[in-house]
C-alpha positions as semicolon CSV with decimal commas, in nm:
position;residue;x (nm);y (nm);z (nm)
1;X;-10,843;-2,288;0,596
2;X;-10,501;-2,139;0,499
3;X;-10,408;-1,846;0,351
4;X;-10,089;-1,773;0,162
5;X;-10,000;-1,491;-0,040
6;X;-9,674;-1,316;-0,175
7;X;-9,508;-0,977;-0,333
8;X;-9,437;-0,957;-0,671
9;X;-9,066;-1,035;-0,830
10;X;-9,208;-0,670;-1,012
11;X;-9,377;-0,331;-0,899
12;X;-9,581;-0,192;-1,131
13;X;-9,842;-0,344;-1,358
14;X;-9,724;-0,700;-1,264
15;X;-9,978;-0,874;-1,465
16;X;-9,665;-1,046;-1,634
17;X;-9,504;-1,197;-1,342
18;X;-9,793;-1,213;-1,116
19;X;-9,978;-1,551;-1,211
20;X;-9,620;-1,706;-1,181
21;X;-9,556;-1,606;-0,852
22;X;-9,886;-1,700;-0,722
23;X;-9,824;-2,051;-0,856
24;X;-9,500;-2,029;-0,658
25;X;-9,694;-1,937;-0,365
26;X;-9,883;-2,258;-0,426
27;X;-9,549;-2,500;-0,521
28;X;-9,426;-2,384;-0,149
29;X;-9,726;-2,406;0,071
30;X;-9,756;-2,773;-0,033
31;X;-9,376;-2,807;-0,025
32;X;-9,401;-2,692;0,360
33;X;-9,746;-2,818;0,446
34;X;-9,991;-3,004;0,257
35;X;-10,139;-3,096;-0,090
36;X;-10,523;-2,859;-0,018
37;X;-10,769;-3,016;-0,035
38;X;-10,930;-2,736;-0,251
39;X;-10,708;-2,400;-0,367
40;X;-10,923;-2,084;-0,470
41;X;-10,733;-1,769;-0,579
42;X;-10,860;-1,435;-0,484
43;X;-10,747;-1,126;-0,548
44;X;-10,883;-0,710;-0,497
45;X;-10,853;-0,455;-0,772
46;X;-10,494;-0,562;-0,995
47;X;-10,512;-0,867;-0,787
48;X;-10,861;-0,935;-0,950
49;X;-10,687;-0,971;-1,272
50;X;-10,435;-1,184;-1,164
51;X;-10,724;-1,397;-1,009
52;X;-10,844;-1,432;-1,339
53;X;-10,510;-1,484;-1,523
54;X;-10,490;-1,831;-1,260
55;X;-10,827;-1,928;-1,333
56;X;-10,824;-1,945;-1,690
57;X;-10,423;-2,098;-1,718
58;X;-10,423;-2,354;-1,391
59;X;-10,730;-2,523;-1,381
60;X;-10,595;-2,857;-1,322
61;X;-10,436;-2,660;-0,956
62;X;-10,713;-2,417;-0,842
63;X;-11,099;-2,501;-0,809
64;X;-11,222;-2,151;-0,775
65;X;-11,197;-1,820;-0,835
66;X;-11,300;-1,536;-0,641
67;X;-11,175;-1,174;-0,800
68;X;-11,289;-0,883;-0,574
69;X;-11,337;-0,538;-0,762
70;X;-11,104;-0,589;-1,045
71;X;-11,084;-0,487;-1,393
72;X;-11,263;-0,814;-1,508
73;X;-11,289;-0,698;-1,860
74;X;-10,965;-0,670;-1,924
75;X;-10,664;-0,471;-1,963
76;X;-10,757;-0,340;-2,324
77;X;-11,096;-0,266;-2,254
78;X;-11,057;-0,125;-1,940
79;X;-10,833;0,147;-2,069
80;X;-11,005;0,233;-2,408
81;X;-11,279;0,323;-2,100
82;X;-11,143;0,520;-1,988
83;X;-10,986;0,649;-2,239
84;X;-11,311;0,750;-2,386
85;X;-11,351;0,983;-2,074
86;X;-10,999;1,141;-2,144
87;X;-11,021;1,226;-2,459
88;X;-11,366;1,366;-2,435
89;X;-11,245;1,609;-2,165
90;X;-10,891;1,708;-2,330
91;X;-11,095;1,794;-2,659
92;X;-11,364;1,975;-2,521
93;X;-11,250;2,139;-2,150
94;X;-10,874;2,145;-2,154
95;X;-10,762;2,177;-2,528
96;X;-10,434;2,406;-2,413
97;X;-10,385;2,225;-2,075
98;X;-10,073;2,029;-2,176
99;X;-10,331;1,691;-2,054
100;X;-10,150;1,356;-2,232
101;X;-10,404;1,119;-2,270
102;X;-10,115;0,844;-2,412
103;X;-9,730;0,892;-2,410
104;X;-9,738;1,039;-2,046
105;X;-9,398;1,101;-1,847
106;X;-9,498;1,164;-1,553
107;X;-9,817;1,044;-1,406
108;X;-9,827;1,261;-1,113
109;X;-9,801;1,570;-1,323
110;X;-10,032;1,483;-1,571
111;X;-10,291;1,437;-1,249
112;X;-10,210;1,783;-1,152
113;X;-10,306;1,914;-1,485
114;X;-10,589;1,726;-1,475
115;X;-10,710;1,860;-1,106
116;X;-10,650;2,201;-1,270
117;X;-10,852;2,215;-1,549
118;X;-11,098;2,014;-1,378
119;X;-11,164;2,313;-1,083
120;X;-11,181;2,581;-1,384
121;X;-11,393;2,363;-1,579
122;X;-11,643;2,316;-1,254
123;X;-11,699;2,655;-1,243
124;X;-11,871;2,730;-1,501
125;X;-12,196;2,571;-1,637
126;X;-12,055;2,493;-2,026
127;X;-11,768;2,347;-1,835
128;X;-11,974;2,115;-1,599
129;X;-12,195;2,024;-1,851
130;X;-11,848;1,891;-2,080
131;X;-11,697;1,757;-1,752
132;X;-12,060;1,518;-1,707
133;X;-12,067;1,416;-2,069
134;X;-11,651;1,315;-2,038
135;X;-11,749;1,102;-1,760
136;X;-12,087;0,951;-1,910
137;X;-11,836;0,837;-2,211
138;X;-11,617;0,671;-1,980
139;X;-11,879;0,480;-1,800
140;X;-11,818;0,604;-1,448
141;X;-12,100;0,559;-1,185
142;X;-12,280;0,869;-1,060
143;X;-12,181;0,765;-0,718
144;X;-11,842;0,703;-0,632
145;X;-11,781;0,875;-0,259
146;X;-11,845;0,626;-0,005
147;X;-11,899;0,935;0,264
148;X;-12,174;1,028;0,061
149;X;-12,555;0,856;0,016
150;X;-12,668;0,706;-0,313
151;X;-12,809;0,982;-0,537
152;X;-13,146;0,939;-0,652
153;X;-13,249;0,958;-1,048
154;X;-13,394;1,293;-1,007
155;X;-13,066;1,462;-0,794
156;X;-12,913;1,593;-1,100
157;X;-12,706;1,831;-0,864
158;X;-12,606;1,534;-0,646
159;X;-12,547;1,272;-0,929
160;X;-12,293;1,543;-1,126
161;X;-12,076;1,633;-0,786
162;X;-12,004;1,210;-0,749
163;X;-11,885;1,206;-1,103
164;X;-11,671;1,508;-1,065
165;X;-11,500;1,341;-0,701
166;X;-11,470;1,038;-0,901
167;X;-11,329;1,189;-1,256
168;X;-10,943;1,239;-1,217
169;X;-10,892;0,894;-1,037
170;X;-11,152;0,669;-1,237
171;X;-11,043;0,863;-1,651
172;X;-10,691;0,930;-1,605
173;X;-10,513;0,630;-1,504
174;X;-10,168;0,572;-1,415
175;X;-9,982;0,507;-1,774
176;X;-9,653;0,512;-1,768
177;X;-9,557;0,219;-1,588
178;X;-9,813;0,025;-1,832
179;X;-9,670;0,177;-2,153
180;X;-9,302;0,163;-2,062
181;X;-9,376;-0,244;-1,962
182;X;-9,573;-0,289;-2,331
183;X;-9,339;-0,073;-2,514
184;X;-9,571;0,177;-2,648
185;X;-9,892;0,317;-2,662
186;X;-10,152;0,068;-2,580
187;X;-10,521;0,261;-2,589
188;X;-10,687;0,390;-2,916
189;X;-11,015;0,534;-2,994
190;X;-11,012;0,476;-3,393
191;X;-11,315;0,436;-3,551
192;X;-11,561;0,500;-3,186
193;X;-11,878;0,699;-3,275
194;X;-11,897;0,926;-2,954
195;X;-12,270;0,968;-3,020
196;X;-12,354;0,578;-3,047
197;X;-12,152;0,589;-2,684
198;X;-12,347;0,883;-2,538
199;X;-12,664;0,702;-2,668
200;X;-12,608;0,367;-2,483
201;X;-12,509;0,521;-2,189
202;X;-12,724;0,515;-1,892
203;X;-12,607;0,878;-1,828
204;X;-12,770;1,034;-2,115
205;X;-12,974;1,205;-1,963
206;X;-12,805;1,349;-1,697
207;X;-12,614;1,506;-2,003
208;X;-12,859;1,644;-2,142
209;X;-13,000;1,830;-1,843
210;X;-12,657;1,984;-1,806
211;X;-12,632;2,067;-2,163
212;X;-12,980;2,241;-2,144
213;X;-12,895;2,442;-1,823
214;X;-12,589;2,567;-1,999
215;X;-12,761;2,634;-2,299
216;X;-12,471;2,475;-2,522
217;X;-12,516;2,230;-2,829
218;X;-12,474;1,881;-2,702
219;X;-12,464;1,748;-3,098
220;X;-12,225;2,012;-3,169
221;X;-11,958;1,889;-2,896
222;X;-12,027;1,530;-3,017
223;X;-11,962;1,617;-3,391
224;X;-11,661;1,793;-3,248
225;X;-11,562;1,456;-3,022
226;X;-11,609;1,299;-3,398
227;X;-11,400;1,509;-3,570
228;X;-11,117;1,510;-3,370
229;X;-10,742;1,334;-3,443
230;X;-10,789;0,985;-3,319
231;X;-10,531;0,827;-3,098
232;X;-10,392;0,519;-3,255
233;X;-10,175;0,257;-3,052
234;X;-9,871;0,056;-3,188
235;X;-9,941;-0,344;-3,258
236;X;-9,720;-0,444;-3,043
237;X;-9,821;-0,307;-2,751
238;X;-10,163;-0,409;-2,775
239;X;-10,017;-0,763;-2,785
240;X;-9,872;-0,715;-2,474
241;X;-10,175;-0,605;-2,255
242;X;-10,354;-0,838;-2,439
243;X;-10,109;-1,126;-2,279
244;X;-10,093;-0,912;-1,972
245;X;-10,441;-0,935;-1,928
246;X;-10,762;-1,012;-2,110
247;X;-10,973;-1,302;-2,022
248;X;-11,063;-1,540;-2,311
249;X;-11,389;-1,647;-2,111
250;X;-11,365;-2,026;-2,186
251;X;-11,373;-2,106;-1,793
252;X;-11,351;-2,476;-1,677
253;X;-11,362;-2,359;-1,290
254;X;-11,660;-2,110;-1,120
255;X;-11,547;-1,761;-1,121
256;X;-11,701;-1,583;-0,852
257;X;-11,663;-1,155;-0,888
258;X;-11,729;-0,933;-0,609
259;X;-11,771;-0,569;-0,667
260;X;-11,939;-0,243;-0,550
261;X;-12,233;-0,055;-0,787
262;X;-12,047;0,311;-0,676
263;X;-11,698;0,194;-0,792
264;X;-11,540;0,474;-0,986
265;X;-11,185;0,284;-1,078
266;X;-11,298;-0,043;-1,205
267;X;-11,621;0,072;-1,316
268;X;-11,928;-0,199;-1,340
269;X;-11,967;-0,146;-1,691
270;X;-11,646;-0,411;-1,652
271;X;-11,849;-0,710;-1,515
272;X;-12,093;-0,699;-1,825
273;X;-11,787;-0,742;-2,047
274;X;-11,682;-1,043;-1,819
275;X;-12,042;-1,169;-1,898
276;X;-12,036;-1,145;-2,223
277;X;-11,692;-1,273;-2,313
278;X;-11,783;-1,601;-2,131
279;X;-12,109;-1,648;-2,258
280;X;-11,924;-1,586;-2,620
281;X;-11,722;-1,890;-2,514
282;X;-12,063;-2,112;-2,395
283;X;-11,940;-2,047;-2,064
284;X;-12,119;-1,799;-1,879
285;X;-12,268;-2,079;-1,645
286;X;-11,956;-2,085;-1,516
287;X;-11,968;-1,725;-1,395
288;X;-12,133;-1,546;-1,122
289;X;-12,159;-1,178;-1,013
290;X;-12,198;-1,011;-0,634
291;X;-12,303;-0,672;-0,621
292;X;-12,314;-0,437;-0,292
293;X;-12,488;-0,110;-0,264
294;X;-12,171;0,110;-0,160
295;X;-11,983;0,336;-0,343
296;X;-11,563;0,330;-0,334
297;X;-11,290;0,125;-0,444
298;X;-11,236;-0,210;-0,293
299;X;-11,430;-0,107;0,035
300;X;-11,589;-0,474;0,147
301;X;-11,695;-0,555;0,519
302;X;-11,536;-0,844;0,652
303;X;-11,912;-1,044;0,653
304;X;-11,961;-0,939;0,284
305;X;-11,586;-1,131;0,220
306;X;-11,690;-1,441;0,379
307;X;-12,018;-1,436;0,228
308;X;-11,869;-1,427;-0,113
309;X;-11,618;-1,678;0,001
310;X;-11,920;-1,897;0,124
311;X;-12,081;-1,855;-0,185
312;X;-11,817;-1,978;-0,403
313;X;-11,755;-2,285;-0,221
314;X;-12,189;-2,352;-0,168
315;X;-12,120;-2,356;-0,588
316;X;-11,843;-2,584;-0,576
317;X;-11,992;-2,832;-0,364
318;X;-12,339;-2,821;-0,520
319;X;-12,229;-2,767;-0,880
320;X;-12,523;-2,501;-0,844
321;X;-12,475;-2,132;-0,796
322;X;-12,709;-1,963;-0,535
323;X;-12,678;-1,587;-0,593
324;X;-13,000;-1,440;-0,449
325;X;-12,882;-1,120;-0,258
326;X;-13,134;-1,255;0,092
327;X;-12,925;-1,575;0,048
328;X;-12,561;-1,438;0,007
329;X;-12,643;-1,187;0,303
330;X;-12,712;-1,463;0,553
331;X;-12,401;-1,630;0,482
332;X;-12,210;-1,311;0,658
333;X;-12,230;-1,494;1,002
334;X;-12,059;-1,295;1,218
335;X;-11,751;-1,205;1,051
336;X;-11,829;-0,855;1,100
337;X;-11,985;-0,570;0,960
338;X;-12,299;-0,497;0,783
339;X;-12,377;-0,707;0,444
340;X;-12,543;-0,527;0,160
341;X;-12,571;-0,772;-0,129
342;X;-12,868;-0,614;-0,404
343;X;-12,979;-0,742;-0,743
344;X;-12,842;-0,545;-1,001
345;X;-12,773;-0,506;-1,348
346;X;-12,465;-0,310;-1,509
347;X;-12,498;-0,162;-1,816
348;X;-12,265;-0,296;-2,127
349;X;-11,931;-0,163;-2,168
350;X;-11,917;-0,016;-2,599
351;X;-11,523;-0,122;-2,543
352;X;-11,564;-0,414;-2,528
353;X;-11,240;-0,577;-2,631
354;X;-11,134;-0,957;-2,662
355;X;-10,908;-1,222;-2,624
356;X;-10,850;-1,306;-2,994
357;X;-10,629;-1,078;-3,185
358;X;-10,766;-0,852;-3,450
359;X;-11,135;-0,877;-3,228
360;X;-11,170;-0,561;-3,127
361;X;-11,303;-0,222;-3,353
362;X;-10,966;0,028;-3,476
363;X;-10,746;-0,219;-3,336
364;X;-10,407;-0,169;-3,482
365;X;-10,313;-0,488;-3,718
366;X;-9,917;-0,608;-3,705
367;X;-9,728;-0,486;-3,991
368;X;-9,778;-0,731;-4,319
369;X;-10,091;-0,859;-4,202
370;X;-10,414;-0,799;-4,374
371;X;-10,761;-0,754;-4,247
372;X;-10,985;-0,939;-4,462
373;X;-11,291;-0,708;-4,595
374;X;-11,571;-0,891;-4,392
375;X;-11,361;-0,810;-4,082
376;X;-11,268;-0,442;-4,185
377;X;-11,663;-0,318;-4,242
């Protein structure tokens, strides 16, 4: 084995120059050593997405790919999440606050606003109850602290304090670097039906029970969610994140993903999107999907690494993918740590959002072109 790696030639939301200087990576390490025998690209969180930018444009140079707790949805998707979540809690907690959802200057302001209204909102059981349904709409898991055991179905108490630790960081995400790069706002929620997301959620209930304890209208606040001014994003920069990235799902190389069921900042709901944009392109044999019981972002033991990494390769050599959570947890060895691999199932993400231009529902259309009717209904 080698390993080689690099910076960026950019800070930021590199998804741009990223895939280019990983290939650069590549041109030098067999400049300076040797032609590998295999190359697979791996990547954690951001570097997920560039993982997936490699696999789908350089085939012909790497054989696998292994993305570890990225955003494997997409960028567009992704942030219409979480969006969702924003928007819902803006509207219905923190109407005065001075919150930006889009067209944020400073991030690290906006957070503190955010933290604010957040506390106040706690405190009170309407507020809770708004807080739980804002985070049900932007699919977070109801266990995000890693310090903290796994909730069980009936903890409602429990299940409510891991989506309020998990809120700020997994709804209001870093902007400004994103919007200044794509030249505008990039997230819109025109045309979503915030009580066709509430009832696909598998937090519905939890919602409810909150909305009953507080003795508020939960079809009232949704009517209200419905009624709002939408946000509405410029062509352009949809373009842009679209390029920068969202996967197309036509893999001809095994894409491996890696990621924790308690992750509040690239949320599972992302891996069923990955699912279903492949097997929208005939390819979904081509994927496969890890899970570990843990909560937190990015947070793998070195034995649940290698037994990903072990996995991949068992699938490249066998043309067969072996996935069964007893199976991937004896490939650990003894690289260290515990290995806690489980069957499970992520619910769909409503945001879905696609490679192909014009795919996805209240996407902004480039000036002079015309949706035809079929599309539009």
């Amino acid at each position: 084995y080698a390993l080689a790696a690099s910076a960026y030639t950019a800070g930021g939301w590199a998804l741009a120059e990223a895939p280019g200087d990983q290939m650069q990576v590549l041109d030098e390490f067999v400049k300076r050593v040797a032609q590998p025998r295999r190359t697979i690209a791996w990547g954690s969180s951001m570097g997920g997405m560039v993982t997936l930018a490699l696999a789908e444009r350089h085939p012909d140079r790497i054989q696998g790919a292994l993305p570890l707790c990225g955003s494997v949805s997409g960028s567009l998707g992704m942030l219409n999440t979480a969006l969702d979540g924003a928007f819902a809690f803006r509207t219905l907690v923190a109407p005065d606050s001075g919150i930006r959802i889009v067209g944020v200057d400073d991030d690290r302001a906006n957070s503190a606003r955010v933290a604010t209204a957040l506390q106040t909102a706690w405190n009170t059981p309407a507020g809770k109850a708004r807080v739980v349904l804002a985070a049900a709409l932007a699919q977070l898991p109801d266990w995000t602290d890693p310090a903290s055991p796994r909730p069980t179905a009936a903890e409602f108490d429990a299940r409510a304090e891991q989506l309020r630790r998990g809120f700020a960081m997994g709804v209001f995400v870093p902007r400004v670097d994103q919007e200044q790069r794509a030249g505008g706002v990039n997230g819109w929620n025109t045309g979503v039906d915030y009580r066709r997301v509430l009832r696909e959620s598998p937090l519905r209930r939890l919602v409810e029970h909150f909305y009953r304890e507080a003795g508020i209208d939960l079809q009232a606040d949704l009517a209200k969610l419905n009624a709002a001014p939408r946000i509405e994003a410029d062509a352009k920069a949809v373009a842009y994140m679209r390029a920068n990235f969202v996967p197309r799902g036509n893999w001809r190389i095994p894409v491996l993903t890696l990621q924790a069921i308690g992750d509040g900042v690239t949320v599972p709901t992302t891996h069923a999107a990955l699912g279903m944009l492949s097997a929208k392109a005939g390819r979904n044999h081509m994927v496969g999907q890890l899970w570990v019981e843990r909560a937190g972002h990015c947070i793998f033991t070195p034995a649940e690494l290698a037994a990903a990494l072990a996995t991949l390769e068992n699938r490249l050599d066998t043309g067969r993918w072996s996935l069964e959570p007893a199976q991937v947890n004896a490939r650990g060895g003894d690289a260290g740590g515990d290995t806690r691999f489980i069957p499970y199932t992520p619910s769909h993400m409503p945001r879905l959002c696609g490679a192909q231009p014009g795919s996805c529902p209240g996407e902004p259309q480039p000036a002079g072109q015309v949706v035809p009717a079929k599309a539009a209904r």
